[in-house]
C-alpha positions in Angstrom: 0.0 0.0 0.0 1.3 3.5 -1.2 1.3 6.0 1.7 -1.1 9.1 0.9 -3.7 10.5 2.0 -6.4 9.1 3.8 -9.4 10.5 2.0 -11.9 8.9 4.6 -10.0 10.5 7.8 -9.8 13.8 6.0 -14.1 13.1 5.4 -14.3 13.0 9.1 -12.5 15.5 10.7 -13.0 18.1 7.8 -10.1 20.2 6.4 -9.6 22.7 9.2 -9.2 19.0 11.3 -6.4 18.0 8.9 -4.9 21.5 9.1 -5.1 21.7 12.6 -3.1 17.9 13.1 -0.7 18.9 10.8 -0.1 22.4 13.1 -0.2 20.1 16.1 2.1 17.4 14.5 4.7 19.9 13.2 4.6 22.1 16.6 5.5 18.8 18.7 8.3 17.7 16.4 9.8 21.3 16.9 10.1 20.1 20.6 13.2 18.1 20.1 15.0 21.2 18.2 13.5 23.7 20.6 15.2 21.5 23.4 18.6 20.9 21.7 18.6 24.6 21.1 17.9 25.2 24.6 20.5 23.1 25.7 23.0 24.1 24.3 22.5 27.8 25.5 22.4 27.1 29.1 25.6 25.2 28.2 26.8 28.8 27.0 25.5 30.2 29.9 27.5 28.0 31.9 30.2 28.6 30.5 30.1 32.5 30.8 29.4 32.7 34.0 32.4 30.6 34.9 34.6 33.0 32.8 33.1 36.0 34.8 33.8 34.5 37.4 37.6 33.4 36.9 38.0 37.3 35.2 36.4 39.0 38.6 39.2 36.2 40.5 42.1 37.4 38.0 40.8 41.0 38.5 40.9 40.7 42.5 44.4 39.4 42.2 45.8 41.9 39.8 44.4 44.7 42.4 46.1 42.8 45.4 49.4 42.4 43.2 49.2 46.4 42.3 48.5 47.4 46.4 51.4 45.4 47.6 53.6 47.0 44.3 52.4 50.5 45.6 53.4 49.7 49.5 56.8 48.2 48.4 57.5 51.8 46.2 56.2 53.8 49.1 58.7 52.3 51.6 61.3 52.7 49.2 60.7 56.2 48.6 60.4 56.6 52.4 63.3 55.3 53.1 65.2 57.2 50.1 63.6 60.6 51.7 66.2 63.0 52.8 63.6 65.2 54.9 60.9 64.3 57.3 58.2 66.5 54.2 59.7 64.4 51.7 58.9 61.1 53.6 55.3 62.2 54.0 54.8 63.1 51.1 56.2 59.6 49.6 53.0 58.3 52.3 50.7 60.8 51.7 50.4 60.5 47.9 48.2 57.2 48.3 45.4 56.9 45.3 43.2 54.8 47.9 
């Protein structure tokens, strides 16, 4: 038997019945593609957040890394001062 269509199903439910299954028949094979497509952008997601969240880590560091940088120049400066003024100001100058 040759598929086609079935002339005696389409008698019963009428053509806005047909039209209406196919609708419904295409909609719920979108499902899987609709999923895959979901999946794979929470995957992204994922994966986004978890570089945001290793860039804010690198970020703190860096910060951390240029305080201790700005402490070890102040000391030296301090220490390099020939006058009491000049060793303030070498302290005083601090961008925090």
């Amino acid at each position: 038997m040759k598929p086609g269509i079935d002339w005696a199903a389409v008698g019963k439910v009428g053509i806005p019945g047909v039209i209406a299954l196919a609708f419904t028949y295409s909609t719920i094979m979108g499902f899987d593609k609709f999923d895959t497509r979901l999946a794979a952008m929470e995957r992204q997601h994922a994966q986004a957040a978890a570089a945001a969240d290793a860039a804010k880590e690198l970020a703190g560091r860096a910060l951390m890394t240029n305080e201790r940088v700005l402490w070890v120049l102040q000391i030296m400066c301090s220490n390099d001062a020939k006058t009491n003024d000049a060793r303030e100001r070498c302290l005083r100058d601090m961008p925090r």
